[in-house]
C-alpha positions in Angstrom: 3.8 20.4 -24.4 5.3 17.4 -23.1 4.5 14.2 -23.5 3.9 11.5 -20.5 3.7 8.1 -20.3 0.9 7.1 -17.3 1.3 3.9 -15.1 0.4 3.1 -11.5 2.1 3.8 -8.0 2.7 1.5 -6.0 5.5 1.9 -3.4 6.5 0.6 0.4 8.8 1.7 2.9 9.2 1.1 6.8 11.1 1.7 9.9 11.3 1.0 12.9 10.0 3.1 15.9 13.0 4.5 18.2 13.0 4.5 21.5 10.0 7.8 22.0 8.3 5.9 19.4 8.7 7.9 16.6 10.4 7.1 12.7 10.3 9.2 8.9 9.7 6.9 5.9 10.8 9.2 2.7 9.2 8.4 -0.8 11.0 10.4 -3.6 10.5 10.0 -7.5 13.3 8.4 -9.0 14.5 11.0 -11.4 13.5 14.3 -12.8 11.2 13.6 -15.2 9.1 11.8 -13.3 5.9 13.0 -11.2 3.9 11.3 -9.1 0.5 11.9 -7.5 -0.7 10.2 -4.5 -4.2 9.0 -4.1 -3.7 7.2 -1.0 -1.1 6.1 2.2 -2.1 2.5 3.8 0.1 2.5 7.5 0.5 0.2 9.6 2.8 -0.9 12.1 3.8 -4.6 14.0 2.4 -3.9 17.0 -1.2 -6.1 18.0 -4.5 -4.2 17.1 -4.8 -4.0 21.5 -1.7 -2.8 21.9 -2.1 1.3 23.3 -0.3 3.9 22.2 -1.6 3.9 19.0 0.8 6.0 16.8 -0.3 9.3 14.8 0.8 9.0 10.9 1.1 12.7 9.3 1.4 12.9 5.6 4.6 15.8 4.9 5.1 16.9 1.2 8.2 18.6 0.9 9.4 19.5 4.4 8.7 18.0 7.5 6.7 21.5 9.1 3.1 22.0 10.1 2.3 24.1 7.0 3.6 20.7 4.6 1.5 18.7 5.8 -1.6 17.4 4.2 -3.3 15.5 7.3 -2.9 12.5 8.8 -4.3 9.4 10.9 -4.5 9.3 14.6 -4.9 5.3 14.2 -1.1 4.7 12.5 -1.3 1.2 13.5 -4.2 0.6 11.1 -5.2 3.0 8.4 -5.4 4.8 5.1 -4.7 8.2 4.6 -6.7 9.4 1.6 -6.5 12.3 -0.3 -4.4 14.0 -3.4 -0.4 14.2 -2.6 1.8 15.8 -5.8 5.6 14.7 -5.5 7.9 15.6 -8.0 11.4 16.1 -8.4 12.8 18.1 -5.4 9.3 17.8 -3.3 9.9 14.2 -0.8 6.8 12.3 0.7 7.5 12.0 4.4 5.1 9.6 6.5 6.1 10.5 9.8 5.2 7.8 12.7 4.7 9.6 16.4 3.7 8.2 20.1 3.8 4.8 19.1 5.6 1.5 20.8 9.2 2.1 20.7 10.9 -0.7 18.8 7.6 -1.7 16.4 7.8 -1.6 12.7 6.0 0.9 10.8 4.9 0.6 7.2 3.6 2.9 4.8 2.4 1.5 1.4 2.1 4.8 -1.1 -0.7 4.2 -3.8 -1.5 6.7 -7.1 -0.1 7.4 -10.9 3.4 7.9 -11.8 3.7 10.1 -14.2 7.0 9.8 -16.8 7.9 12.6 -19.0 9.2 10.9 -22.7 9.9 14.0 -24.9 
C-alpha cells in the first residue's frame, strides 16, 4: 500500500466575466502522485453586494456536463460551496461563473487536504 504524506489545500484562481457574463476557473493537482479532496469552494466576484445579476457558481469535476457536477451556488457573488470534491490526476476542478456582470472578476478560493504519494 502506498504511502502519503497529508497537508492542507489551499488554492485561488480568477477570471474575468466575458461579455454574457460567464468565465471557467480550472484547479488541477500538480502532478500524478498527488490527490486532492475538496472540502469547500469560497466565490466571489468584484461586483457590489447590490449589484443584480447575481452570478450562478457550479462546482464540475472532470468535465464541464450536467452529470459532473456536484452543485453549486446561485449567490456567486458571495458564497461557499460545501461539500466533498476528489481531484486527482486526470480529473480538473472547474468553477464555472454564469449570468453575472460582464467584465467583473470572479474568484474561487479551493479549500481541503492534498494528499502526496511518497513511495
Amino acid at each position: 500500500m502506498p504511502t502519503e504524506v497529508t497537508g492542507q489545500l489551499h488554492e485561488s484562481g480568477r477570471v474575468v466575466l466575458d461579455s454574457s457574463g460567464y468565465g471557467e476557473i480550472y484547479f488541477s493537482v500538480y502532478n500524478a502522485w498527488q490527490r486532492w479532496e475538496v472540502d469547500s469552494v469560497v466565490v466571489k466576484t468584484s461586483q457590489a453586494t447590490d449589484q443584480t445579476p447575481y452570478p450562478k457558481a457550479e462546482v464540475y469535476a472532470g468535465f464541464i456536463a450536467d452529470v459532473f457536477s456536484q452543485g453549486a451556488t446561485w449567490t456567486g457573488n458571495q458564497d461557499t460551496f460545501s461539500g466533498r470534491v476528489d481531484v486527482d490526476d486526470g480529473t480538473d476542478m472547474i468553477i464555472v461563473f454564469s449570468g453575472g456582470i460582464a467584465g467583473t472578476t470572479a474568484t474561487a478560493i479551493v479549500y481541503g487536504k492534498r494528499y502526496t504519494r511518497i513511495s
